[in-house]
Biopython code that builds the backbone (N, CA, C, O; Angstrom):
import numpy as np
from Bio.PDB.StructureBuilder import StructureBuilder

atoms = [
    (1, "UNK", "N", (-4.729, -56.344, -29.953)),
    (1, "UNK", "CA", (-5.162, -54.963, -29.872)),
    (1, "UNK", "C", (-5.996, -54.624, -31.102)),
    (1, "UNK", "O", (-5.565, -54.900, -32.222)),
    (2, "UNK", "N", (-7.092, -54.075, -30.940)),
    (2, "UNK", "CA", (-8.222, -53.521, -32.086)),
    (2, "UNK", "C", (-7.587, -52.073, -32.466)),
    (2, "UNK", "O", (-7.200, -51.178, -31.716)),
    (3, "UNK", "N", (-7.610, -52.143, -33.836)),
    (3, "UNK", "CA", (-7.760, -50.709, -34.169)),
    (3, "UNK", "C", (-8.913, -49.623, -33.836)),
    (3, "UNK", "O", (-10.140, -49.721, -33.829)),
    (4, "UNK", "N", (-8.031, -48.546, -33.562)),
    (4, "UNK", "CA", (-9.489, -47.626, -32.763)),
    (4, "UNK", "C", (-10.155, -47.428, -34.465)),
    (4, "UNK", "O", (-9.574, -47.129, -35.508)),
    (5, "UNK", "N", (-11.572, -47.735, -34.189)),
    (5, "UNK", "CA", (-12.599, -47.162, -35.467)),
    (5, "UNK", "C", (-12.235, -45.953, -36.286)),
    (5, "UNK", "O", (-12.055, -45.928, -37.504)),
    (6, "UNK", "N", (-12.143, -44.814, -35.313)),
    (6, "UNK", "CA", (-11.870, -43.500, -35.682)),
    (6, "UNK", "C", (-10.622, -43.547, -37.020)),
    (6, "UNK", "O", (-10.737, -43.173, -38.187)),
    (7, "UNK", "N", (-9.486, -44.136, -36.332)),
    (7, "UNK", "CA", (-7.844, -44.546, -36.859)),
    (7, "UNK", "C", (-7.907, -45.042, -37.934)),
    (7, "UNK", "O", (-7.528, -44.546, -38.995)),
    (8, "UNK", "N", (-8.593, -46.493, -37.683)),
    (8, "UNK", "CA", (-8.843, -46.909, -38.949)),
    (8, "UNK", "C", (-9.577, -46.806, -40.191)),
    (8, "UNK", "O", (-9.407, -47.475, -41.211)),
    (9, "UNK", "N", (-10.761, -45.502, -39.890)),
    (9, "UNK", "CA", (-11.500, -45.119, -41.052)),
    (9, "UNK", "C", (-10.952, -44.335, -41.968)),
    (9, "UNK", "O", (-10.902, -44.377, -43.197)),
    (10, "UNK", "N", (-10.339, -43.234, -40.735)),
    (10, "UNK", "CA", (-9.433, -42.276, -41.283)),
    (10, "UNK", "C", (-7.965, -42.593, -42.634)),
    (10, "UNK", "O", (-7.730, -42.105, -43.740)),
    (11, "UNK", "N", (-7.292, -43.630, -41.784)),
    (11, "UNK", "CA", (-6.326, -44.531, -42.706)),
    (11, "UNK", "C", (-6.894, -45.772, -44.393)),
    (11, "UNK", "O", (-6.397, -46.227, -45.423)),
    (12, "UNK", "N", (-7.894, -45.772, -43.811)),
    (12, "UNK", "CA", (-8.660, -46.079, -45.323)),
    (12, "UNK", "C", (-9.084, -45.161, -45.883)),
    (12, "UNK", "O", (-9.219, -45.506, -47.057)),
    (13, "UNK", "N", (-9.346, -44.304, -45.771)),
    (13, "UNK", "CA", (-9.981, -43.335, -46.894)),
    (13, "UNK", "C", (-8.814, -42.802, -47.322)),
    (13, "UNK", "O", (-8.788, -42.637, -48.542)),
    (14, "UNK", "N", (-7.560, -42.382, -46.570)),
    (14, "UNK", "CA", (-6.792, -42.090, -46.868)),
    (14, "UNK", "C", (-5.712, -42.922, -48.214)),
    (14, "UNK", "O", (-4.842, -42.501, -48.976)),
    (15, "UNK", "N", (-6.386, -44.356, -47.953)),
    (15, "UNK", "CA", (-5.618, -44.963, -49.270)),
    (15, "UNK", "C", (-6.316, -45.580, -50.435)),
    (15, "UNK", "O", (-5.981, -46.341, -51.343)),
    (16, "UNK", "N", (-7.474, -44.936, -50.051)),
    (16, "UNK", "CA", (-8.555, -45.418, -51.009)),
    (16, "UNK", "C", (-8.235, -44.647, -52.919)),
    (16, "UNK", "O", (-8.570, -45.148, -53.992)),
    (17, "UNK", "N", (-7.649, -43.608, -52.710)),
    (17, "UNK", "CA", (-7.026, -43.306, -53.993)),
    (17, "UNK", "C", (-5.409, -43.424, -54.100)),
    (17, "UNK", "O", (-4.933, -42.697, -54.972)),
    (18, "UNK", "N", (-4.826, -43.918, -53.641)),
    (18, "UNK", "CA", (-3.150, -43.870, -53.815)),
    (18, "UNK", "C", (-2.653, -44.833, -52.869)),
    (18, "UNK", "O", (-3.335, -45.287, -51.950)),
    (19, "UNK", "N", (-1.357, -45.163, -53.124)),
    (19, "UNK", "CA", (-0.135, -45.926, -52.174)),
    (19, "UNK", "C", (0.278, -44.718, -51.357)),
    (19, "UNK", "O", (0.675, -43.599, -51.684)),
    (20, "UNK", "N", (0.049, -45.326, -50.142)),
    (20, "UNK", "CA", (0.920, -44.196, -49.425)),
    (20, "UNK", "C", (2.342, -45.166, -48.054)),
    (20, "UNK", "O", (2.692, -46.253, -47.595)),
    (21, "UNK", "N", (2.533, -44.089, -48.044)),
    (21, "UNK", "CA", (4.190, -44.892, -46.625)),
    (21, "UNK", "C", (3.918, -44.237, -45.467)),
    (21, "UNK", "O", (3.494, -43.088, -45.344)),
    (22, "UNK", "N", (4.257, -45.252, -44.388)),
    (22, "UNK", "CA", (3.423, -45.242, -43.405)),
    (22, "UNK", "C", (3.628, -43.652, -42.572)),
    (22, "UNK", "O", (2.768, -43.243, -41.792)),
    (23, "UNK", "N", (5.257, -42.644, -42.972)),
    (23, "UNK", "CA", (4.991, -41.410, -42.642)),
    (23, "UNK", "C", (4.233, -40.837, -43.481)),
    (23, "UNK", "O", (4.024, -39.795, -42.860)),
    (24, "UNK", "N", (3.656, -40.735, -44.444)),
    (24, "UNK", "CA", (3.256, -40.133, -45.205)),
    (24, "UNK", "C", (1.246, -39.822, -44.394)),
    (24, "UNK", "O", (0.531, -38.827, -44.275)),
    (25, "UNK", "N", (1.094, -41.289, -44.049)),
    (25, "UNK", "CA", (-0.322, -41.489, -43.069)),
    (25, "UNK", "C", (-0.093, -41.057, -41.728)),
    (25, "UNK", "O", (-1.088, -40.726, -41.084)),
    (26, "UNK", "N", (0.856, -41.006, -41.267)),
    (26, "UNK", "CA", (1.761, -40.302, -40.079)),
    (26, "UNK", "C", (1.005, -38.829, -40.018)),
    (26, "UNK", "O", (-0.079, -38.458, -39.569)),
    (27, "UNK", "N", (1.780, -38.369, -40.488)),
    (27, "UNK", "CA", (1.542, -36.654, -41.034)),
    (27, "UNK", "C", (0.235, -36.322, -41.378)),
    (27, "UNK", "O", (-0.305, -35.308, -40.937)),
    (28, "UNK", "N", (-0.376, -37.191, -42.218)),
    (28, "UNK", "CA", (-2.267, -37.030, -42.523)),
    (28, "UNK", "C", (-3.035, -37.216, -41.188)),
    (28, "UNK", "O", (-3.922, -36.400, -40.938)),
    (29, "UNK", "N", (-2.875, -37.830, -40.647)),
    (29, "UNK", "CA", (-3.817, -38.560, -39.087)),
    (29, "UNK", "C", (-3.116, -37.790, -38.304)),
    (29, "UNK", "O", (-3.848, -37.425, -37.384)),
    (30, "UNK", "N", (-1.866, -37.278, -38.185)),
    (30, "UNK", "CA", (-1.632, -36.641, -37.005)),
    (30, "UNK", "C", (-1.443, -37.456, -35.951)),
    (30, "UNK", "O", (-1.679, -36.931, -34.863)),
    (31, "UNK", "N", (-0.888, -39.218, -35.933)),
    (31, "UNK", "CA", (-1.166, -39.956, -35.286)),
    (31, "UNK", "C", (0.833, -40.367, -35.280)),
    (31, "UNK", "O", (1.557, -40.356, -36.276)),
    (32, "UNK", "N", (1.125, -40.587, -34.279)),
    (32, "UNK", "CA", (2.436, -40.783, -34.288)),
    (32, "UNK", "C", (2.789, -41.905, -35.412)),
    (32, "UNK", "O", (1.950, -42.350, -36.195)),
    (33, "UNK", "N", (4.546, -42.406, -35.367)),
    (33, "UNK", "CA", (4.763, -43.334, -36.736)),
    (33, "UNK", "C", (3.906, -44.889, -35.932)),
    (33, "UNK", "O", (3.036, -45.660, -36.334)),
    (34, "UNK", "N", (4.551, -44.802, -34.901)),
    (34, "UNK", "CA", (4.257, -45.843, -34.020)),
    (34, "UNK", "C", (3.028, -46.559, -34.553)),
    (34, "UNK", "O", (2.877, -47.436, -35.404)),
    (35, "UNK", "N", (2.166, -45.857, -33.725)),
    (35, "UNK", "CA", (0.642, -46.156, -33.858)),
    (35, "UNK", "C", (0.036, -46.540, -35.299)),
    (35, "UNK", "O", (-0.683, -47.500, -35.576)),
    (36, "UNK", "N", (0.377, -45.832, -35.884)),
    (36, "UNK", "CA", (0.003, -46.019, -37.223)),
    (36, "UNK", "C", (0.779, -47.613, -38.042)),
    (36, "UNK", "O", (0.185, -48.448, -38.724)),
    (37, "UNK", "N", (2.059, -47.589, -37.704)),
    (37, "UNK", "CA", (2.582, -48.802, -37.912)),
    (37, "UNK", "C", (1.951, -50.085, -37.290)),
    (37, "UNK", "O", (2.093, -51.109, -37.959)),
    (38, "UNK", "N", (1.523, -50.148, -36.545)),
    (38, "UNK", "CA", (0.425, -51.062, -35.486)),
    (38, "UNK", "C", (-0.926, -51.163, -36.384)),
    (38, "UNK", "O", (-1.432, -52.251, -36.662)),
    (39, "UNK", "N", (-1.357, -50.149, -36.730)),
    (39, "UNK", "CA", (-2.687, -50.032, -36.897)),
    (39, "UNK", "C", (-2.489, -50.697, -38.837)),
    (39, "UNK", "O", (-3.311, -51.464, -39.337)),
    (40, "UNK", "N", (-1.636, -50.329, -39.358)),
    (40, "UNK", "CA", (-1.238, -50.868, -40.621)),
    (40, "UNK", "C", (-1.337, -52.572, -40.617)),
    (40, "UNK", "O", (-2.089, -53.294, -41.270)),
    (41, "UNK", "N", (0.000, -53.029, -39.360)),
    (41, "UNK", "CA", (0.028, -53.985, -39.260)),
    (41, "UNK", "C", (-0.970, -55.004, -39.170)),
    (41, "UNK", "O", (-0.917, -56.142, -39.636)),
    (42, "UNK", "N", (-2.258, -54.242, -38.250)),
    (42, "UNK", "CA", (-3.526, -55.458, -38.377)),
    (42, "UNK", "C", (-4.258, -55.555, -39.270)),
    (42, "UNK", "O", (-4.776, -56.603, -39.656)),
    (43, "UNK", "N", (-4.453, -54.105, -39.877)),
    (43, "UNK", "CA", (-5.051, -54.118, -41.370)),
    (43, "UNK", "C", (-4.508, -55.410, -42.274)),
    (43, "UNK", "O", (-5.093, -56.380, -42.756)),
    (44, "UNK", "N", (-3.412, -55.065, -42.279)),
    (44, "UNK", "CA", (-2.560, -55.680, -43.357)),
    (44, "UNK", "C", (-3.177, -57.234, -42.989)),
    (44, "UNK", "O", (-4.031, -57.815, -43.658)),
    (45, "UNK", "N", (-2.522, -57.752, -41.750)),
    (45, "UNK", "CA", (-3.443, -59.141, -41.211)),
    (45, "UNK", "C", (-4.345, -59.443, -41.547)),
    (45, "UNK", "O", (-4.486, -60.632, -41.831)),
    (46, "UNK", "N", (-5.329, -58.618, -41.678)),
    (46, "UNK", "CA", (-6.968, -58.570, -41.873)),
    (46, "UNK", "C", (-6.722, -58.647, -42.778)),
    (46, "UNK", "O", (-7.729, -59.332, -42.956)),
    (47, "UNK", "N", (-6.161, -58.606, -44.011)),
    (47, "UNK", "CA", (-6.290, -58.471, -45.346)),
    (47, "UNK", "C", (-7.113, -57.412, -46.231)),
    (47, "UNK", "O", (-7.566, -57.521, -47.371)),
    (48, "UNK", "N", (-7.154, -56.180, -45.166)),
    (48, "UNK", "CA", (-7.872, -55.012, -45.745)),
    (48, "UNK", "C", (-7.111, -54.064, -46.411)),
    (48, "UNK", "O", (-7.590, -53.225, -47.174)),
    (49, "UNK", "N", (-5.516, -54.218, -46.041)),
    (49, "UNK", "CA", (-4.321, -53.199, -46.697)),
    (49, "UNK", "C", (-3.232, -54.003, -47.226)),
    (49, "UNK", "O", (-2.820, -54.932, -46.531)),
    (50, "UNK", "N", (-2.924, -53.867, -47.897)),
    (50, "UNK", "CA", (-1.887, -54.928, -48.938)),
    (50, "UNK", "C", (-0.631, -53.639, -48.467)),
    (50, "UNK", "O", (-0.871, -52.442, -48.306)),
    (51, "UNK", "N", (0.594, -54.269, -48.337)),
    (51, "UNK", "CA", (1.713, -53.751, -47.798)),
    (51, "UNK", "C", (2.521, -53.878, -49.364)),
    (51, "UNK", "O", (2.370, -54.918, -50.005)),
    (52, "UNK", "N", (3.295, -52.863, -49.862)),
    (52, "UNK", "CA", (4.159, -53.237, -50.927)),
    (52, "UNK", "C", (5.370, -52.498, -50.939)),
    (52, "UNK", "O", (5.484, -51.284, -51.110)),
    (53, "UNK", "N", (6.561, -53.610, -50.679)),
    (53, "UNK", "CA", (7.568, -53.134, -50.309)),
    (53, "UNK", "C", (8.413, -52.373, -51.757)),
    (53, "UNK", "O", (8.123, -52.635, -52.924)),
    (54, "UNK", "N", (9.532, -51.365, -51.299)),
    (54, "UNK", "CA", (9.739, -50.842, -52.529)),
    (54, "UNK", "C", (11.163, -50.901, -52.411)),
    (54, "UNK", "O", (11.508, -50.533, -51.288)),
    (55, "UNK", "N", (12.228, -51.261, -53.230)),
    (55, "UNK", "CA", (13.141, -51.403, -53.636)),
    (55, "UNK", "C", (14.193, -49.843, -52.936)),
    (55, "UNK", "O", (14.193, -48.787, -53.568)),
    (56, "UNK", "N", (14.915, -49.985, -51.727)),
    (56, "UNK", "CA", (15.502, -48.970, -52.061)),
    (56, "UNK", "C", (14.844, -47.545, -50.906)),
    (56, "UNK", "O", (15.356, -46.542, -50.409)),
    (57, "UNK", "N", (13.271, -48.273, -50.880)),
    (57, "UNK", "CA", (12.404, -47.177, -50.131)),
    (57, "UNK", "C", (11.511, -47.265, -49.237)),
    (57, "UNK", "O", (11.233, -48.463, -49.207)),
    (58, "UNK", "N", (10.800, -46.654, -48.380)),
    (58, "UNK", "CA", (9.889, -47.509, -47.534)),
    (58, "UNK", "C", (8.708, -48.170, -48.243)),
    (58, "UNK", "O", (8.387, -48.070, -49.427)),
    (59, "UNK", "N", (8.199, -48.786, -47.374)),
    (59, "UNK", "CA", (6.980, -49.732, -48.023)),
    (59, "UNK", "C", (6.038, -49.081, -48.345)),
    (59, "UNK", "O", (5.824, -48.531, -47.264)),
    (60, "UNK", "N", (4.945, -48.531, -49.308)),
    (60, "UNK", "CA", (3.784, -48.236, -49.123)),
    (60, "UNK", "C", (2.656, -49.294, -49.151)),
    (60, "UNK", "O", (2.682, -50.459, -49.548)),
    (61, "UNK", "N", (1.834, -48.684, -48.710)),
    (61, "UNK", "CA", (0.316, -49.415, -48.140)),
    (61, "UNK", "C", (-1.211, -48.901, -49.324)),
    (61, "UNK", "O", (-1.594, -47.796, -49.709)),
    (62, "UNK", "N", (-1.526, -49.768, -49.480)),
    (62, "UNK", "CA", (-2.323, -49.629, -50.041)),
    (62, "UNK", "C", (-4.158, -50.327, -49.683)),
    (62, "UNK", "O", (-4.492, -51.019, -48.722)),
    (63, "UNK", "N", (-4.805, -49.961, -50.526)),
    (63, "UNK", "CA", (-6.301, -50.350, -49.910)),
    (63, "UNK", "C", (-6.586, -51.896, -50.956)),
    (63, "UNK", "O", (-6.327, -52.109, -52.140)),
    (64, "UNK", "N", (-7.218, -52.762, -49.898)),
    (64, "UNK", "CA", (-7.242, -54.185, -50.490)),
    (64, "UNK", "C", (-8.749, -53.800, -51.189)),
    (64, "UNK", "O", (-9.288, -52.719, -50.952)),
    (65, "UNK", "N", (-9.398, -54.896, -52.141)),
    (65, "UNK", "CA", (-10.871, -54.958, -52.252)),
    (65, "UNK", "C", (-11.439, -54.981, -51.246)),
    (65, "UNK", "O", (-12.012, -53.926, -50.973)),
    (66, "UNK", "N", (-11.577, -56.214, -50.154)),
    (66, "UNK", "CA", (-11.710, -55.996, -48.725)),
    (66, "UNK", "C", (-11.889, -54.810, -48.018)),
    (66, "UNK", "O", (-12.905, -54.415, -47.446)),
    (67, "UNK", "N", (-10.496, -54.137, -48.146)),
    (67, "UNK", "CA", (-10.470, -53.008, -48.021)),
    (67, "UNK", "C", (-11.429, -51.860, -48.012)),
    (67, "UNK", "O", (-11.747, -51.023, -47.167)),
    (68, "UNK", "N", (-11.890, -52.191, -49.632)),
    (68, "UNK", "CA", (-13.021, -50.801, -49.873)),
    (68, "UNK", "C", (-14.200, -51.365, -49.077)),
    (68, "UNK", "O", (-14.966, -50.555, -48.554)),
    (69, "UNK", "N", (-14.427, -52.725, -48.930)),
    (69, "UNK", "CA", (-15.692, -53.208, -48.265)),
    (69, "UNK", "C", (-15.865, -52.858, -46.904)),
    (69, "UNK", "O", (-16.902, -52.459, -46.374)),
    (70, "UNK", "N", (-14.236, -53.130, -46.143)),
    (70, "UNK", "CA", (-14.217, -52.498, -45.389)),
    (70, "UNK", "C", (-14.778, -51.065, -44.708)),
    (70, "UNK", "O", (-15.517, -50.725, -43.785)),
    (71, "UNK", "N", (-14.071, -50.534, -45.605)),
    (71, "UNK", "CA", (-14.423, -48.939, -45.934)),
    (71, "UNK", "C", (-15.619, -48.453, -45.447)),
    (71, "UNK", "O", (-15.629, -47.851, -44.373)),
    (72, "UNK", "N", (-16.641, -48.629, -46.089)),
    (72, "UNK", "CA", (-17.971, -48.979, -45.865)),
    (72, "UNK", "C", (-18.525, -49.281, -44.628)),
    (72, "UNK", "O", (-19.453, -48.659, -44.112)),
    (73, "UNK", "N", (-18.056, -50.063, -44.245)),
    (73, "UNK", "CA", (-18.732, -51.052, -42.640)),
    (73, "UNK", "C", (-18.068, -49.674, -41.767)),
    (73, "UNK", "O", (-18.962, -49.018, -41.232)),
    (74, "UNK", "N", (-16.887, -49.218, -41.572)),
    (74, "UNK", "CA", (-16.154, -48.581, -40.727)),
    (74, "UNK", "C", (-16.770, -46.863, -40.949)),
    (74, "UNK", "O", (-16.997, -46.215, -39.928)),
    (75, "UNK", "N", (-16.941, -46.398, -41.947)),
    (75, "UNK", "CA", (-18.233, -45.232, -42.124)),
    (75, "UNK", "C", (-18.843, -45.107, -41.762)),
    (75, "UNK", "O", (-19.138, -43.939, -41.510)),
    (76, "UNK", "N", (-19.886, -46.426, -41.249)),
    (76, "UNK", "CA", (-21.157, -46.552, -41.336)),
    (76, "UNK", "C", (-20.663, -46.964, -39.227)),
    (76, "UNK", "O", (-21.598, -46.727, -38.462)),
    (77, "UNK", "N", (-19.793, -47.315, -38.787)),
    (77, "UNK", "CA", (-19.391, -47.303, -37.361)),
    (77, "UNK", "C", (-19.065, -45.877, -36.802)),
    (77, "UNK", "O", (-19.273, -45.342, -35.713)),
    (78, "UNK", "N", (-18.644, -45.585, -37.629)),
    (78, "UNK", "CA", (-17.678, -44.078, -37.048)),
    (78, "UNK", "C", (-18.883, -42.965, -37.368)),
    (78, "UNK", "O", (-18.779, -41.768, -37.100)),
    (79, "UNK", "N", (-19.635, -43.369, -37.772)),
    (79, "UNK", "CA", (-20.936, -42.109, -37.893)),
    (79, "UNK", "C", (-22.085, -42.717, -36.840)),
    (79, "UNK", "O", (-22.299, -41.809, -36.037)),
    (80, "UNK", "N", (-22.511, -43.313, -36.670)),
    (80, "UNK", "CA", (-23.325, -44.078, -35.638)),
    (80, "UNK", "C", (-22.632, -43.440, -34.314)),
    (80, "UNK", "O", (-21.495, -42.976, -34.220)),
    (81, "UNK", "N", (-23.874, -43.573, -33.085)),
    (81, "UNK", "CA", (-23.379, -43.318, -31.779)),
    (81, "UNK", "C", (-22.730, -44.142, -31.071)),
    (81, "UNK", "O", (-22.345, -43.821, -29.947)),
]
sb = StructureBuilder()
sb.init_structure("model")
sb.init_model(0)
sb.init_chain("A")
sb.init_seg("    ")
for serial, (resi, resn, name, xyz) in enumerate(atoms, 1):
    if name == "N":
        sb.init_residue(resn, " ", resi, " ")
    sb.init_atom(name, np.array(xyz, "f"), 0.0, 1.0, " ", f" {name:<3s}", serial, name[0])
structure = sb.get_structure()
């Protein structure tokens, strides 16, 4: 399953300054936990979101270098027709 463009631009910019947990991107996107856990998960695969588990707490997610390159390519999709 592909991440929808929209989902995933939104969820990078969103961690492009901070660690966040996956309710925390929940609540920002307005996108159930579900979905977002999915959409983390392929990132993470892709090696565009580094996952870092926390002692005690949920995991937060963060933006890879990749990531920001990412970033970029998926801007430049989600603004195009």
């Amino acid at each position: 399953m592909a991440v929808d463009v929209v989902l995933e631009h939104v969820l990078l910019l969103n961690l492009r300054h901070a660690p966040l947990t996956r309710t925390e991107l929940a609540r920002r996107t307005s996108a159930s936990e579900r979905t977002v856990q999915a959409a983390l998960d392929e990132l993470v695969g892709d090696t565009y979101v580094v996952r870092r588990p926390q002692q005690g707490m949920p995991a937060e997610y963060e933006l890879s270098a990749a990531g920001s390159m990412r970033l970029k390519v998926v801007a430049e999709l989600a603004e195009s027709p």
